[in-house]
N, C-alpha and C positions, 0 to 999 in steps of 0.2 A: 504494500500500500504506500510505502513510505515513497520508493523508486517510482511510483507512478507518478505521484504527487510532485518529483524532481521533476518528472519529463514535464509536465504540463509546464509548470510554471520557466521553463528553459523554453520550453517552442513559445510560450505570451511573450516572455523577456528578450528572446532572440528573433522575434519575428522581422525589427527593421535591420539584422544582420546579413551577411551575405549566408548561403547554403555550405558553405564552406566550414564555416565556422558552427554553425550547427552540426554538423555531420561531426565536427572535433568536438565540441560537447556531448552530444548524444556518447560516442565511443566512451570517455572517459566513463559514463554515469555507467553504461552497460560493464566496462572492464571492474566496476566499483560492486555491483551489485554479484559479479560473477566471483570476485573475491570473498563475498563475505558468504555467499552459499555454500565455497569451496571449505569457509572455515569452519562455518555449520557442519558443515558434512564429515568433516577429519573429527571435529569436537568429540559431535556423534557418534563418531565410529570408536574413538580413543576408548569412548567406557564398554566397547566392548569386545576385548583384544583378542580371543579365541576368532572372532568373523572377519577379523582385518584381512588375513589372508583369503579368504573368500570372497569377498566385497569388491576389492580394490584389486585394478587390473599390478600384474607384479609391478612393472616400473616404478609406480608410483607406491607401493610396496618396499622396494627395497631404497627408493631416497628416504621416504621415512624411518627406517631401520637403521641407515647410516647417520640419518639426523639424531635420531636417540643417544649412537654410540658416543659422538661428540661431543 
């Protein structure tokens, strides 16, 4: 709800901009929303460390495994 409520008020705010610059906005809020689901999602998975390897394709498996070791 919160992401939506960005877009709108960026396409009112940005409307006497060039499309250029919109398209550079839009990216950033979408790269913004895709991170925080990503953190959701690892959060989520963290409390339940027997499925991790289940869940999550390896790659992304084994960076977080070296990220632990560190």
């Amino acid at each position: 709800m919160y992401f939506l409520m960005m877009v709108v008020l960026v396409l009112q705010v940005s409307a006497p901009y060039s499309r250029t610059i919109l398209i550079f906005v839009l990216k950033i809020l979408t790269s913004v929303l895709a991170d925080c689901c990503f953190e959701f999602y690892i959060y989520s998975i963290a409390k339940m460390p027997p499925l991790l390897c289940q869940s999550l394709p390896l790659r992304l498996h084994q960076i977080l495994l070296v990220h632990r070791l560190c």
